[in-house]
C-alpha positions, 0 to 999 in steps of 0.5 A, a space after each residue: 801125780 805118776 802116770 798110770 799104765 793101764 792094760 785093758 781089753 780092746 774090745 771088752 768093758 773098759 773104764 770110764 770117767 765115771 770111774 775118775 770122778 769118784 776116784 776125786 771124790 774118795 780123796 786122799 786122807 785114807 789108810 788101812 785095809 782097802 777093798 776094789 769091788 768089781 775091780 776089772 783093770 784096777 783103775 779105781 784101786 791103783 789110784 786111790 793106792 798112789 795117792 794114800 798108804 793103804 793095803 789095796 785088795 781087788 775082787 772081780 767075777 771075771 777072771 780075765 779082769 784078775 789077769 789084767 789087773 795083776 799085770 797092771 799092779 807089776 807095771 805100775 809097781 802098786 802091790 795088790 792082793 786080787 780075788 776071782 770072786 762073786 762079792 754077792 757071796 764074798 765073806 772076807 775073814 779079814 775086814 775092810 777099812 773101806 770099800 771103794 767100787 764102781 759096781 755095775 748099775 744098769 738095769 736087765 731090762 735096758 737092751 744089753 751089750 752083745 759083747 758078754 765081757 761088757 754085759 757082765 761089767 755094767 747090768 745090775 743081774 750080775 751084783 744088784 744093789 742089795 747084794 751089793 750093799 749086803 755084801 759091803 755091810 758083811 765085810 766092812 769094819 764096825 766104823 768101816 767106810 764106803 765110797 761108791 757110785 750109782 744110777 742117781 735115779 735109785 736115790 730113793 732105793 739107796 736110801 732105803 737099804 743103808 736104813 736096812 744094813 744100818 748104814 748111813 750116807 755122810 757124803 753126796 756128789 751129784 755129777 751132770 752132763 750139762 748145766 740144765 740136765 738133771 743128774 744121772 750120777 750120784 757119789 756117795 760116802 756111806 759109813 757103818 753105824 754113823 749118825 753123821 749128818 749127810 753133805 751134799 757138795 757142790 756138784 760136777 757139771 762135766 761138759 761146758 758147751 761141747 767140751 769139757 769143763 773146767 772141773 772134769 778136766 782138773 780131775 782127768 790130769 789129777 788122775 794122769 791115765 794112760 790106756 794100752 792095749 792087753 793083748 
């Protein structure tokens, strides 16, 4: 796969492996109308716009976020369309094929970053996961498909509101530290009124002693990442 250049901020939110491992996850059998929620420096996007033809667009709160990301997309070469916006409020005229996010899932309560950049990036007061969900639900296809990550502890919740939005999970990933830790990550494949069973693959364990294992290290030279300085 082509390198990607990806521009961040040196002292802001910057992405993650969580990021990538949902980006193995999503594949590459997609085509069509394509949304990145919470889309910071375009990462998730632009991977899933390497591998698959699709017509990707980004939308993130933070119009710094929309800066870099549209610097990334002409560094890259990867044409994307990118919206400064609250998707809690987002009502797109033009429905989406998919949805792919890595939304931001930790709770207000946890002791919050004092950088505000990070702060909005990762706790849920600023996109909970209903809003989230509504939101997706609203601006989806009538057979629309989502791909996201999550706090695999809210698996109960998740649930609850795909059976509220009439949406249903066909596709989980369970991601662990460690061999004998539980899951701290879920990904999911959610489609719109489907009444697919839901599979559960096998799950990614990302370390192996003290070094990554086999698996997360397939997925980071999958990915081929570069990280550079936005300045």
């Amino acid at each position: 796969m082509d390198q990607l250049e990806l521009y961040q901020l040196k002292d802001g939110y910057r992405y993650n492996s969580d990021t990538l491992f949902l980006y193995d996850f999503i594949g590459n059998k997609l085509k069509g109308e394509i949304l990145d929620v919470g889309c910071g420096c375009g990462i998730l996007g632009f991977l899933v716009a390497r591998d698959n033809k699709i017509s990707l667009s980004g939308i993130d709160i933070e119009p710094l976020n929309i800066e870099i990301s549209r610097h990334n997309s002409r560094i890259n070469g990867i044409k994307a369309n990118f919206i400064v916006g609250d998707f809690a409020e987002f009502r797109s005229e033009v429905k989406f094929d998919f949805i792919i996010s890595n939304p931001p899932f930790y709770h207000a309560n946890v002791i919050k970053s004092q950088n505000s950049h990070i702060a909005r990036s990762r706790y849920s007061n600023s996109l909970n996961l209903e809003q989230f969900l509504a939101s997706c639900n609203r601006n989806l296809k009538p057979k629309g498909v989502l791909y996201f990550c999550y706090d695999a502890k809210q698996i109960r919740e998740i649930f609850a509101l795909f059976d509220k939005f009439k949406m249903n999970a066909t596709k989980l990933k369970f991601i662990h530290s460690k061999h004998n830790q539980s899951a701290k990550l879920v990904l999911i494949e959610s489609k719109k009124s489907s009444r697919s069973m839901c599979e559960v693959v096998p799950p990614l364990v990302v370390f192996d002693k003290d070094e990554f294992s086999i698996g997360a290290k397939e997925i980071f030279k999958k990915a081929n990442t570069i990280s550079k300085v936005y300045e």
